[in-house]
Wavefront OBJ file of the C-alpha trace (Angstrom):
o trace
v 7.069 -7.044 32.382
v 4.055 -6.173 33.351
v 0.588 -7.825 32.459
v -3.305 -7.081 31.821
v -6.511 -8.910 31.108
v -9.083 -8.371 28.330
v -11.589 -9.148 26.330
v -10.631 -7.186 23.490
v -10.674 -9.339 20.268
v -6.602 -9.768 18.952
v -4.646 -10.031 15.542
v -1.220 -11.466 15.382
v 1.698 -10.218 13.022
v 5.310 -11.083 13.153
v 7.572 -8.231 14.253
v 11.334 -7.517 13.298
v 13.032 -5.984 16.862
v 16.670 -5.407 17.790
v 17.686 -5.774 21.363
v 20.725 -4.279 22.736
v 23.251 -6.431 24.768
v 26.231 -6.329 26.625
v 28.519 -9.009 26.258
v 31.480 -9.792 28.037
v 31.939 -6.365 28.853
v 30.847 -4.672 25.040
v 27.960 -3.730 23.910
v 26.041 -5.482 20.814
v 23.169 -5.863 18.653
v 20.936 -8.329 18.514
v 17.973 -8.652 15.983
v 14.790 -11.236 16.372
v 11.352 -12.155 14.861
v 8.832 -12.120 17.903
v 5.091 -13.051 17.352
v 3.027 -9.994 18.427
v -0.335 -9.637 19.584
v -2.740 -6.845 18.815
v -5.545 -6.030 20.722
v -7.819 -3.910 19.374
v -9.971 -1.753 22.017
v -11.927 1.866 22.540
v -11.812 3.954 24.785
v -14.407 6.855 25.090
v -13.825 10.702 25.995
v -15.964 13.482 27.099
v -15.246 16.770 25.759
v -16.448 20.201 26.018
v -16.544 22.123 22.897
v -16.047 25.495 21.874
v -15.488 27.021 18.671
v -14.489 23.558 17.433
v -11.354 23.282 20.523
v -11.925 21.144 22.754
v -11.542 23.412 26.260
v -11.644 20.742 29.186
v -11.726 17.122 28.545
v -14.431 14.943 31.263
v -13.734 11.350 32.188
v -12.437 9.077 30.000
v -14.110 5.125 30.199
v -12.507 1.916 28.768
v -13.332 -1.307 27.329
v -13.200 -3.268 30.493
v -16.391 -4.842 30.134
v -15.525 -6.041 26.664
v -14.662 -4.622 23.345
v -16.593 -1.296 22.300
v -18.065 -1.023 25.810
v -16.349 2.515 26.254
v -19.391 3.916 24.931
v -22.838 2.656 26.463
v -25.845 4.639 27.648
v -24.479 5.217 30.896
v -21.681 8.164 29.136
v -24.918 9.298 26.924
v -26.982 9.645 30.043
v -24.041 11.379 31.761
v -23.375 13.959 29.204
v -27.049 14.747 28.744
v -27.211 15.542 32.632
v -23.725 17.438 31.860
v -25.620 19.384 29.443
v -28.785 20.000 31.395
v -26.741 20.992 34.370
v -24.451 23.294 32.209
v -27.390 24.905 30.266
v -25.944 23.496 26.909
v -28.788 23.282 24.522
v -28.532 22.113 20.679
v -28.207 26.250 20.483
v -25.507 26.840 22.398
v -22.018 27.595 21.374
v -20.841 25.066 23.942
v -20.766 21.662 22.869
v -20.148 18.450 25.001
v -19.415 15.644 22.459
v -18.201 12.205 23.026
v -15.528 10.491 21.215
v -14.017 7.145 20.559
v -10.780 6.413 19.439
v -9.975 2.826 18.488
v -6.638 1.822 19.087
v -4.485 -1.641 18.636
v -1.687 -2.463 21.582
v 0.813 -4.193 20.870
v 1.464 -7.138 23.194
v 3.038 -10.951 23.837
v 1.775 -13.777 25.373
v 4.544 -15.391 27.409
v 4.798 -18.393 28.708
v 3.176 -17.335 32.039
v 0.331 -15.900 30.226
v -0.560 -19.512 27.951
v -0.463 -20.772 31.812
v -2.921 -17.992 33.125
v -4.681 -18.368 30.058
v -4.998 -22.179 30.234
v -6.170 -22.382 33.537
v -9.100 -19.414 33.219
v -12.446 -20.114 32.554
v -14.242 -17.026 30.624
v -13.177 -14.670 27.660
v -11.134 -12.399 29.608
v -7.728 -13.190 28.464
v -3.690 -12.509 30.103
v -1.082 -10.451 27.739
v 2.307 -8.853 28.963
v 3.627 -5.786 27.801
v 6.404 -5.538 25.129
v 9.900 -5.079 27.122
v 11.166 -1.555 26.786
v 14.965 -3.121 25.473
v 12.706 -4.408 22.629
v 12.913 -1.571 19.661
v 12.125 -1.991 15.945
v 14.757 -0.490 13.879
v 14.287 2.637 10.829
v 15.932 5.237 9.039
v 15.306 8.750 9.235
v 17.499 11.365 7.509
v 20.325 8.239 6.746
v 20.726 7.628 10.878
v 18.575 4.830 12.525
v 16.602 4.973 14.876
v 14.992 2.753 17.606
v 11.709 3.292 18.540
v 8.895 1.203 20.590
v 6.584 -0.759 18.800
v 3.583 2.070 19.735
v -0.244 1.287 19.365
v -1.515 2.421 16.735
v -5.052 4.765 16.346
v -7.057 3.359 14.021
v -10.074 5.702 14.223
v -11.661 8.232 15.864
v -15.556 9.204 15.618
v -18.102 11.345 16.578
v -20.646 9.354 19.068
v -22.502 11.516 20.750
v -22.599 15.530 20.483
v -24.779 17.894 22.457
v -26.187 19.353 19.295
v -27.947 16.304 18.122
v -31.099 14.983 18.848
v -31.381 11.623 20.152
v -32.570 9.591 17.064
v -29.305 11.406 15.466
v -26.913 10.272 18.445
v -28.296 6.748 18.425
v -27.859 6.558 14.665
v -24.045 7.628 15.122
v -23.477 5.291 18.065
v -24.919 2.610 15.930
v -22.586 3.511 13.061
v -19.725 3.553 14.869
v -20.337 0.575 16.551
v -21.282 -1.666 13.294
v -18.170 0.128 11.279
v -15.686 -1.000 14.410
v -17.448 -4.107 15.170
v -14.777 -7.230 14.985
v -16.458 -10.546 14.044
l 1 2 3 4 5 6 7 8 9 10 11 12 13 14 15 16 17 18 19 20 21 22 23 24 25 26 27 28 29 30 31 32 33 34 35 36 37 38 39 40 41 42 43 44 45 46 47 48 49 50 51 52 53 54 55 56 57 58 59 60 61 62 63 64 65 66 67 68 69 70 71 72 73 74 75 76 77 78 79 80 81 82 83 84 85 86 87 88 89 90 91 92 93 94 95 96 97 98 99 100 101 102 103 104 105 106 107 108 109 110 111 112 113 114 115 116 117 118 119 120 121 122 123 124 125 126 127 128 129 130 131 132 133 134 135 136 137 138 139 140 141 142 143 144 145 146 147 148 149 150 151 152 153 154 155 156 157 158 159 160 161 162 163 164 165 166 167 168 169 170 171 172 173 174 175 176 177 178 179 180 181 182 183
């Protein structure tokens, strides 16, 4: 199982999952409760636009410096030289936009990661990745199923588009930012 730090603010839920076993030789089913974390981050995109498609995605950044630090001034200042080197002007019918998805992981904190956790100083905090033989059990079409427990997108917005002018991509990184922030 494999772990990661961050200092992505967390939720906790309990989770039904169904493990399968084998047993002296035969296979069974076994269903548990597990506390799961959720840590909510961003990450950021650049696109280029056309015609409303995107047509080549840039580099994506993450939230390693903290939560909603995906997007800083640093991407803003990179896709305005994108645009100046490109040509794109608020005219064009190229676009470079950037946008940030917020997401929630699912992960646990084992008993490894209290340890970790105990003995850090700072914010930054240890999780471990849900086992793949852990699967939450549903019902499509009368058969079940056993999927992962996936993270989940919780939204998606416009930050910063090639078409704005500054004032108006400041007021939507600002919006997006307040909307997302996590007290």
């Amino acid at each position: 199982m494999s772990q990661f730090r961050t200092e992505c603010p967390t939720s906790k839920t309990t989770e039904k999952f169904v493990q399968f076993v084998e047993v002296g030789g035969a296979g069974q089913r076994a269903s548990f409760e597990r506390e799961v974390i959720w840590v909510q981050e961003s990450e950021t995109a650049l696109l280029f636009m056309h015609g409303g498609k995107v047509v080549r995605q840039g580099p994506v950044t993450n939230d390693y410096y903290g939560y909603l630090t995906s997007f800083t001034r640093n991407e803003a200042h990179r896709a305005e030289l994108l645009a100046q080197e490109y040509g794109v002007t608020p005219e064009s019918t190229l676009e470079i936009h950037l946008v940030t998805t917020i997401t929630r992981r699912p992960c646990i904190e084992t008993e490894a990661d209290q340890l970790a956790n105990a003995e850090a100083s700072g914010q930054r905090r240890q999780y471990s990745h849900l086992p793949d033989i852990w699967r939450q059990e549903t019902v499509v079409d009368g058969e079940p199923r056993y999927p992962d427990l996936e993270a989940v997108t919780v939204a998606t917005g416009l930050v910063w588009s090639s078409k704005n002018t500054a004032e108006q991509n400041a007021s939507l990184a600002q919006t997006f930012a307040q909307q997302w922030a996590v007290q």
